[in-house]
HTML snippet that shows the backbone in 3Dmol.js (N, CA, C, O; Angstrom):
<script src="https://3Dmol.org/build/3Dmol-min.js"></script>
<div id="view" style="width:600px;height:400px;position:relative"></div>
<script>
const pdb = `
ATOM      1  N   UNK A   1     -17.565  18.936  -6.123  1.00  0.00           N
ATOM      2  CA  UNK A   1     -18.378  18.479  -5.021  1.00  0.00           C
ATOM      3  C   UNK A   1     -19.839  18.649  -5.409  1.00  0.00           C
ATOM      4  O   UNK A   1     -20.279  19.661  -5.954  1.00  0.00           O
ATOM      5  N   UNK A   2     -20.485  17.683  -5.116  1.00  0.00           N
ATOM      6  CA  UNK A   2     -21.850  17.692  -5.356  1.00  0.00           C
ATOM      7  C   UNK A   2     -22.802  16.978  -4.651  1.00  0.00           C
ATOM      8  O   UNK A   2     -22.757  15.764  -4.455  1.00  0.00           O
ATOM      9  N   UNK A   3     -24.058  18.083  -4.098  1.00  0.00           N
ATOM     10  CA  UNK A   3     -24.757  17.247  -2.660  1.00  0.00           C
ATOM     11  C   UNK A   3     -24.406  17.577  -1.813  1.00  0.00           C
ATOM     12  O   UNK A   3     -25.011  17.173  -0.820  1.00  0.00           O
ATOM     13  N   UNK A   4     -23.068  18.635  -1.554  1.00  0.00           N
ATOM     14  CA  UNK A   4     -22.311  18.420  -0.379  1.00  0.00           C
ATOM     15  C   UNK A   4     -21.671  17.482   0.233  1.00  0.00           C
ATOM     16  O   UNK A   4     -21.350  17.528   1.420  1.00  0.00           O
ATOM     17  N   UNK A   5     -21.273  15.895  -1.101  1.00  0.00           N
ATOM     18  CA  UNK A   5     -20.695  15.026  -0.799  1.00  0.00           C
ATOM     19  C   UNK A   5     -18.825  15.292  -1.227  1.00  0.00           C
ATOM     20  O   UNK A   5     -18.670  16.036  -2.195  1.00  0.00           O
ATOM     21  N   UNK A   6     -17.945  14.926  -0.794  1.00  0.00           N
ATOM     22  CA  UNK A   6     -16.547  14.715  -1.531  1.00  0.00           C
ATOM     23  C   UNK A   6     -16.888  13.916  -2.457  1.00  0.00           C
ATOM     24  O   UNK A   6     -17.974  13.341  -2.381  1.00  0.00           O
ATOM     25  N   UNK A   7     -15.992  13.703  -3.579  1.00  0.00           N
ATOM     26  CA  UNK A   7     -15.517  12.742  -4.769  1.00  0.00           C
ATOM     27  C   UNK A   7     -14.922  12.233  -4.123  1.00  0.00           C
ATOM     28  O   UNK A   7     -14.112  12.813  -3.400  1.00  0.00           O
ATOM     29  N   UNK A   8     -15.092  10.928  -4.132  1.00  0.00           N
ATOM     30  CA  UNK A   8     -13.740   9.895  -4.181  1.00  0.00           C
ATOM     31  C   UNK A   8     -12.948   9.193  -5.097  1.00  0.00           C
ATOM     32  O   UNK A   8     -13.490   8.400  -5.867  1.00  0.00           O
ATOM     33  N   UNK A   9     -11.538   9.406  -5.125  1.00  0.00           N
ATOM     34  CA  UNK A   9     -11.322   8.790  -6.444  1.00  0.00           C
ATOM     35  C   UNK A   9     -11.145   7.229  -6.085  1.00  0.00           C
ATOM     36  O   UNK A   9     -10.702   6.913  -4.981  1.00  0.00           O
ATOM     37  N   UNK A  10     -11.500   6.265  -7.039  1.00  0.00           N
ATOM     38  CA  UNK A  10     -11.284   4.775  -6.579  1.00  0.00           C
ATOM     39  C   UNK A  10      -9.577   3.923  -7.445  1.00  0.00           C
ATOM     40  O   UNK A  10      -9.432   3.608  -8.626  1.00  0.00           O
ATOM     41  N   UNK A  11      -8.716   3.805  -6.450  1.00  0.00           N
ATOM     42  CA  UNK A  11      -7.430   3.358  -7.047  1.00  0.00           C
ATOM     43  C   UNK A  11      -7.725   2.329  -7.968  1.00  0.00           C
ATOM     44  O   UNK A  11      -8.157   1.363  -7.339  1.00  0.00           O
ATOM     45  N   UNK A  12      -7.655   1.968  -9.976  1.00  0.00           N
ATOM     46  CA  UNK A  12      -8.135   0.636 -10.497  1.00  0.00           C
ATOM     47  C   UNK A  12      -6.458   0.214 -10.620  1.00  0.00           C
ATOM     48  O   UNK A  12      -6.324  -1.008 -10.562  1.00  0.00           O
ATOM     49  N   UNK A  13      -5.464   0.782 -10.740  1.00  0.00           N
ATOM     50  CA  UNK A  13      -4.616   0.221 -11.004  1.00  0.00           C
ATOM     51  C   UNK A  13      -2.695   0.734 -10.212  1.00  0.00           C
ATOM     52  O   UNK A  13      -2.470   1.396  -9.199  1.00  0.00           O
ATOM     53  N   UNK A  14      -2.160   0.395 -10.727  1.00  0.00           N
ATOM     54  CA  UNK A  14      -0.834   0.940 -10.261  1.00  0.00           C
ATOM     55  C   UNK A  14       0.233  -0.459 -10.708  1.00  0.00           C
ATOM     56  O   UNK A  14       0.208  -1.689 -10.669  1.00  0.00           O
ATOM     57  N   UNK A  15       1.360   0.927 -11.245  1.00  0.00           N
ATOM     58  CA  UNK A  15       2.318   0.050 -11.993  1.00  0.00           C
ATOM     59  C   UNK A  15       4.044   0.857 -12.018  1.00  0.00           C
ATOM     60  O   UNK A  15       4.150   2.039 -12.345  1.00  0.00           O
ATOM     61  N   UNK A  16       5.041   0.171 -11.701  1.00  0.00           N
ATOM     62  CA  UNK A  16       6.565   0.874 -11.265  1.00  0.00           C
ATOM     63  C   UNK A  16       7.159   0.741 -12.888  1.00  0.00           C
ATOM     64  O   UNK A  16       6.758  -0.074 -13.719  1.00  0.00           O
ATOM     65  N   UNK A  17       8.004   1.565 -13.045  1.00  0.00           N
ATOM     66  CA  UNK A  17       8.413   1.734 -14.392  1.00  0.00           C
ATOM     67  C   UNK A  17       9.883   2.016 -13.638  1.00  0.00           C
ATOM     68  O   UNK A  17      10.156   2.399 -12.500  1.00  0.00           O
ATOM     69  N   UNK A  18      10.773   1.619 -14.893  1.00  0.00           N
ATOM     70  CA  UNK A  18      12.369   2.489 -14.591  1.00  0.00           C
ATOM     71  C   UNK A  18      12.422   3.704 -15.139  1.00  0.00           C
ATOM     72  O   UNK A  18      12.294   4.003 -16.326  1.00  0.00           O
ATOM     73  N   UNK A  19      12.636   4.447 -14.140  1.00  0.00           N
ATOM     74  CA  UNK A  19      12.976   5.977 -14.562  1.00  0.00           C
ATOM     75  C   UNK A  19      12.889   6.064 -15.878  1.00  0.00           C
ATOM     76  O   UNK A  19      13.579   5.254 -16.498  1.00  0.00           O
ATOM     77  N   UNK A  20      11.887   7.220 -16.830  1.00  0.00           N
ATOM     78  CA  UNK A  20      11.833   7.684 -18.039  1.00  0.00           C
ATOM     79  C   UNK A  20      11.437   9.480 -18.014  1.00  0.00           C
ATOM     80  O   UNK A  20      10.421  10.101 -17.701  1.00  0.00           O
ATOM     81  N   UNK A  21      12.350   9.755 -18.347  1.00  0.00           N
ATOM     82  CA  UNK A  21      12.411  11.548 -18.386  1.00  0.00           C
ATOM     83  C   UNK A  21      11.140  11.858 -18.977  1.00  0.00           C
ATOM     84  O   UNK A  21      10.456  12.854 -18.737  1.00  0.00           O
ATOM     85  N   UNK A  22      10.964  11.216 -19.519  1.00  0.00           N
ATOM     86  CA  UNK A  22       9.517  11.643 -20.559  1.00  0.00           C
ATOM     87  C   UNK A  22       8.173  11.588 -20.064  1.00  0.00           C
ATOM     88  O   UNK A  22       7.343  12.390 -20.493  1.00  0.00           O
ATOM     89  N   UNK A  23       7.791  10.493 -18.974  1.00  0.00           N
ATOM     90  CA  UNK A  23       6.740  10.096 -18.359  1.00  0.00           C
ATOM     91  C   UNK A  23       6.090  10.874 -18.008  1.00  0.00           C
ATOM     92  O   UNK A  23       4.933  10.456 -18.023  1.00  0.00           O
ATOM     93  N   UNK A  24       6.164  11.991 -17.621  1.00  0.00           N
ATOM     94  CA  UNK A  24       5.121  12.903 -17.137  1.00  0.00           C
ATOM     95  C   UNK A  24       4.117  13.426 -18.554  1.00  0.00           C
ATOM     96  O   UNK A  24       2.957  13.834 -18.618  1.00  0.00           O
ATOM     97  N   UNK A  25       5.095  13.207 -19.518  1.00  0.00           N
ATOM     98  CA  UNK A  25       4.347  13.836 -20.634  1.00  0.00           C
ATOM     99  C   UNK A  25       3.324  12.800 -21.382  1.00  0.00           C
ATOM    100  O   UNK A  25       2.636  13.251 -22.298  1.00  0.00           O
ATOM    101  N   UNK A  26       3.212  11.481 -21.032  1.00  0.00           N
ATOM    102  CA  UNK A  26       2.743  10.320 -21.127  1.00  0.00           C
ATOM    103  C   UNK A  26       1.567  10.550 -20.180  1.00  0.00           C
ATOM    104  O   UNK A  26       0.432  10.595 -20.655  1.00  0.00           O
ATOM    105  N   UNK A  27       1.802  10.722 -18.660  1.00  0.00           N
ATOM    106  CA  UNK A  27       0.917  10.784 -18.280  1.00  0.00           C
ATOM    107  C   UNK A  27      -0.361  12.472 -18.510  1.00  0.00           C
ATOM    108  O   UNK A  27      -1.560  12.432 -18.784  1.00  0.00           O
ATOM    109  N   UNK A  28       0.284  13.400 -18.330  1.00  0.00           N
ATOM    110  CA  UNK A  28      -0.449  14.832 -18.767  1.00  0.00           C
ATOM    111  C   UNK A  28      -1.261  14.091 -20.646  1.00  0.00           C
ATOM    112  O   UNK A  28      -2.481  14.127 -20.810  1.00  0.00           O
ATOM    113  N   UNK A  29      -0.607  13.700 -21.419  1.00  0.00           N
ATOM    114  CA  UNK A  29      -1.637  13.208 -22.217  1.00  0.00           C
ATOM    115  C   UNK A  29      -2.786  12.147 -21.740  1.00  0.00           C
ATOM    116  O   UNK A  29      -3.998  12.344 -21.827  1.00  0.00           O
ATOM    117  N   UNK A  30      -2.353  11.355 -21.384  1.00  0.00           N
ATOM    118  CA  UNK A  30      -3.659  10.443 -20.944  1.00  0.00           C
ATOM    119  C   UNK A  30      -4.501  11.128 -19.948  1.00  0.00           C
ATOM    120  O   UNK A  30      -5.663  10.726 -19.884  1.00  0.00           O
ATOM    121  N   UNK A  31      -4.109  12.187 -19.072  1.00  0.00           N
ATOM    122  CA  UNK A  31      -5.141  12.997 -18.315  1.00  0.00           C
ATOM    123  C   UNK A  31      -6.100  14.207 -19.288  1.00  0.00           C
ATOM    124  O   UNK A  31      -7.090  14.709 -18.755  1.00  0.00           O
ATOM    125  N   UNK A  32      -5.871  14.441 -20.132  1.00  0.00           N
ATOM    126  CA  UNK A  32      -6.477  15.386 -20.784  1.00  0.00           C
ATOM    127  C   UNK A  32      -7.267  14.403 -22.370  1.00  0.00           C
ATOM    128  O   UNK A  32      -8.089  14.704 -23.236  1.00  0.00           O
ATOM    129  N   UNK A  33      -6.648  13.482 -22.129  1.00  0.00           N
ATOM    130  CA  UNK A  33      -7.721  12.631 -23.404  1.00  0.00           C
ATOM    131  C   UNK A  33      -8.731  12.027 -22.586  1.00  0.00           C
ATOM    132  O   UNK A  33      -9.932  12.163 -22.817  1.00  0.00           O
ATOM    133  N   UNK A  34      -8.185  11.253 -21.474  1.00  0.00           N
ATOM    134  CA  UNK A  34      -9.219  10.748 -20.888  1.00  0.00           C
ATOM    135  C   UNK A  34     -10.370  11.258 -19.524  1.00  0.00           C
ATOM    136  O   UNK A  34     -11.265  10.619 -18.970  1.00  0.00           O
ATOM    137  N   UNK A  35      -9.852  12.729 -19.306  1.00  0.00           N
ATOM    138  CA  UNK A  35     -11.056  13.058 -18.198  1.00  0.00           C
ATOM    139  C   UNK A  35     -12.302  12.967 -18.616  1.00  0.00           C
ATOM    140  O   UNK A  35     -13.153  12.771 -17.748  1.00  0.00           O
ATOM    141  N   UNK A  36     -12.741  13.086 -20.053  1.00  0.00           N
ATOM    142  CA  UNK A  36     -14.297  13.531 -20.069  1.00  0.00           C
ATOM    143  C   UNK A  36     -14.757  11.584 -19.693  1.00  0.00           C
ATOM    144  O   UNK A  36     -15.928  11.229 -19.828  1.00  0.00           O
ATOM    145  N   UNK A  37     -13.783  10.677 -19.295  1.00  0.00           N
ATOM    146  CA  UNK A  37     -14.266   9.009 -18.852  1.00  0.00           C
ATOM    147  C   UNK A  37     -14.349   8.789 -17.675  1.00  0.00           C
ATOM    148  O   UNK A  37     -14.689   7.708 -17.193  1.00  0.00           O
ATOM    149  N   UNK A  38     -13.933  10.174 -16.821  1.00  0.00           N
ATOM    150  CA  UNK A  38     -13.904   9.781 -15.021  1.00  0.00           C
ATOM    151  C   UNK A  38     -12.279   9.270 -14.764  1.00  0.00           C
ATOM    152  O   UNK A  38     -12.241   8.613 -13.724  1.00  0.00           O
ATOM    153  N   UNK A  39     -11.101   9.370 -15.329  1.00  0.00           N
ATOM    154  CA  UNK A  39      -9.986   9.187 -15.272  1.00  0.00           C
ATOM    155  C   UNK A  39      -9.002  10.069 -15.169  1.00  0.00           C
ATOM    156  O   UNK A  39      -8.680  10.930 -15.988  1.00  0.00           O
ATOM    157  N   UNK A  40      -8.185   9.649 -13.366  1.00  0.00           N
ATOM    158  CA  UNK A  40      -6.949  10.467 -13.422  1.00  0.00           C
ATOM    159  C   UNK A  40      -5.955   9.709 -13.509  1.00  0.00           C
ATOM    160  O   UNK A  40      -6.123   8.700 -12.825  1.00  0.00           O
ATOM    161  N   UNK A  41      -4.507   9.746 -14.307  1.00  0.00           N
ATOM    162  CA  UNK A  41      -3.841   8.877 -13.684  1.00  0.00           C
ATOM    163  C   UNK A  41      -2.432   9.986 -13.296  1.00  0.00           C
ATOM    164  O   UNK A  41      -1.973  10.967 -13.882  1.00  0.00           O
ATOM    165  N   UNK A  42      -2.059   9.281 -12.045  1.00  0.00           N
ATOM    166  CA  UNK A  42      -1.053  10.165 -11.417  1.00  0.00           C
ATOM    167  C   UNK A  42       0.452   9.205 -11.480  1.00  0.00           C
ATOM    168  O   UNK A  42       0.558   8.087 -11.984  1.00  0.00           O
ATOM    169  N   UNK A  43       1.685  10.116 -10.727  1.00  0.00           N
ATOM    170  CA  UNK A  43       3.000   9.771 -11.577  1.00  0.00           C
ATOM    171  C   UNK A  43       3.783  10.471 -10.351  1.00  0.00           C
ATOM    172  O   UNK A  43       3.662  11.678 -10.141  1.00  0.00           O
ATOM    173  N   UNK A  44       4.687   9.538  -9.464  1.00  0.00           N
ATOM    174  CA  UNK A  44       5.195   9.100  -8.597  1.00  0.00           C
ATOM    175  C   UNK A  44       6.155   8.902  -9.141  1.00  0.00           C
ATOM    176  O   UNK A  44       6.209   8.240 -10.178  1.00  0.00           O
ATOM    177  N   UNK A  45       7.732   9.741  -8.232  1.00  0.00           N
ATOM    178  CA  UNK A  45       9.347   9.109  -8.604  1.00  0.00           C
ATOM    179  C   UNK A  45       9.917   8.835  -6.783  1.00  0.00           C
ATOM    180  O   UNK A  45      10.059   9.653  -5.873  1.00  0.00           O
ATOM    181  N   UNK A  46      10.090   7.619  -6.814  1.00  0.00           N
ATOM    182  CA  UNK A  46      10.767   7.478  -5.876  1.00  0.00           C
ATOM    183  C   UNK A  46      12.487   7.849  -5.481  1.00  0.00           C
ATOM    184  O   UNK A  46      13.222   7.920  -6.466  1.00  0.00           O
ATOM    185  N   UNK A  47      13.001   8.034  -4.394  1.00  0.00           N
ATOM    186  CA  UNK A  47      14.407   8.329  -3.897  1.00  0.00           C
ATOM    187  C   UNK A  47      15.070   7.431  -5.002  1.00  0.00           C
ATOM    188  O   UNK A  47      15.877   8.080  -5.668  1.00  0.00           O
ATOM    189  N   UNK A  48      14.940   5.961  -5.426  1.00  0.00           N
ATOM    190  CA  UNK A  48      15.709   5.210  -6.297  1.00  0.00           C
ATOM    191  C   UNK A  48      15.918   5.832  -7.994  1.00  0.00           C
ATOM    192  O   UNK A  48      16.806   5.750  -8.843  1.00  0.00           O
ATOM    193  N   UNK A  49      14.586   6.462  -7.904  1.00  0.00           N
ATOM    194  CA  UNK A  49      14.474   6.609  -9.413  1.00  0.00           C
ATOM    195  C   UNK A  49      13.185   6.336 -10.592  1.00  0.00           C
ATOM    196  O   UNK A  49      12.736   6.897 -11.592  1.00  0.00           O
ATOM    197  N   UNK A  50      12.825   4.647  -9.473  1.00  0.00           N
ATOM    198  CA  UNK A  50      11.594   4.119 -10.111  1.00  0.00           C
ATOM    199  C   UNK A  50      10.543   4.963  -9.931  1.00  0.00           C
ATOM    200  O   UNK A  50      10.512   5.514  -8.831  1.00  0.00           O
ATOM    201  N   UNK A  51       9.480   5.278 -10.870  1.00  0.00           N
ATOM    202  CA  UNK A  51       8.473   5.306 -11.618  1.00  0.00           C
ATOM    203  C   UNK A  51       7.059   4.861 -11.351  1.00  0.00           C
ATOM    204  O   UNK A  51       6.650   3.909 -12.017  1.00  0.00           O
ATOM    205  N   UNK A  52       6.212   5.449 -10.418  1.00  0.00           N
ATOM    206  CA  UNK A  52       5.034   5.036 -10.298  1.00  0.00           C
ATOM    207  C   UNK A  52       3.793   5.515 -11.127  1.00  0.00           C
ATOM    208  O   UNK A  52       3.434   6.554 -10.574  1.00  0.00           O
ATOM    209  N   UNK A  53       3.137   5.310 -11.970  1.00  0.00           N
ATOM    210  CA  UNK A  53       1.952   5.642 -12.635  1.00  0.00           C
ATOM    211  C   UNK A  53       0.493   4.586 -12.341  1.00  0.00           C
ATOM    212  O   UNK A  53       0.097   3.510 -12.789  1.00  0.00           O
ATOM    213  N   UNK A  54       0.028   5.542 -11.380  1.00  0.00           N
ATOM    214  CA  UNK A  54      -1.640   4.906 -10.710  1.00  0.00           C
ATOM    215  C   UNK A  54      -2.886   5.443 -11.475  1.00  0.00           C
ATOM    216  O   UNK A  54      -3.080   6.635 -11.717  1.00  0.00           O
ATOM    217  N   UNK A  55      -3.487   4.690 -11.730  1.00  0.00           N
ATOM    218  CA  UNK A  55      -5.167   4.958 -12.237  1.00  0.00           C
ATOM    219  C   UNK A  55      -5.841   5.056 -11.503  1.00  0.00           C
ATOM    220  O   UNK A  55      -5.841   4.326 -10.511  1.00  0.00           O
ATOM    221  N   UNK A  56      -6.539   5.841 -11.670  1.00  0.00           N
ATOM    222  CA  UNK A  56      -8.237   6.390 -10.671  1.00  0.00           C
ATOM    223  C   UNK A  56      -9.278   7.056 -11.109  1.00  0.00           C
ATOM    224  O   UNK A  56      -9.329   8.251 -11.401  1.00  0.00           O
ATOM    225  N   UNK A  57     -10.457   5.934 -11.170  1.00  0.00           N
ATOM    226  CA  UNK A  57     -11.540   6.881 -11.316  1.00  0.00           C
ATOM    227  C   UNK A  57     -12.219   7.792 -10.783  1.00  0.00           C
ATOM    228  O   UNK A  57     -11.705   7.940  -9.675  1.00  0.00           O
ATOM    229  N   UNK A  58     -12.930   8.388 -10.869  1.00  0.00           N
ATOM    230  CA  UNK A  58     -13.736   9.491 -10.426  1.00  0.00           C
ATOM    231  C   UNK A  58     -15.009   8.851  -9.663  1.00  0.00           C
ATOM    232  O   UNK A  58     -15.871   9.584  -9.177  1.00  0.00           O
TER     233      UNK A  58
END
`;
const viewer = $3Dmol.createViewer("view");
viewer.addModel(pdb, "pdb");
viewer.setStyle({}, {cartoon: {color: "spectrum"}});
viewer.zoomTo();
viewer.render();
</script>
């Protein structure tokens, strides 16, 4: 926080994948290569199974 303003993160993307056991480890790398760019991307499993991975900047 800075200014006493919140961050907002801004949604750039979002995409459903079929279930992959591995994905989290896909995403935890792309969060730690890419924060010093203003980038989170987060990782969603739905009741079915499918696979959500969303982008957001800072």
């Amino acid at each position: 926080m800075q200014d006493g303003r919140h961050s907002q993160l801004e949604l750039l993307a979002r995409r459903q994948f079929q279930n992959y056991d591995e994905m989290y480890k896909v995403v935890d790398f792309l969060n730690k290569t890419l924060k010093e760019h203003d980038l989170i991307f987060g990782l969603t499993k739905d009741k079915e199974g499918t696979m959500t991975v969303s982008i957001y900047q800072t």
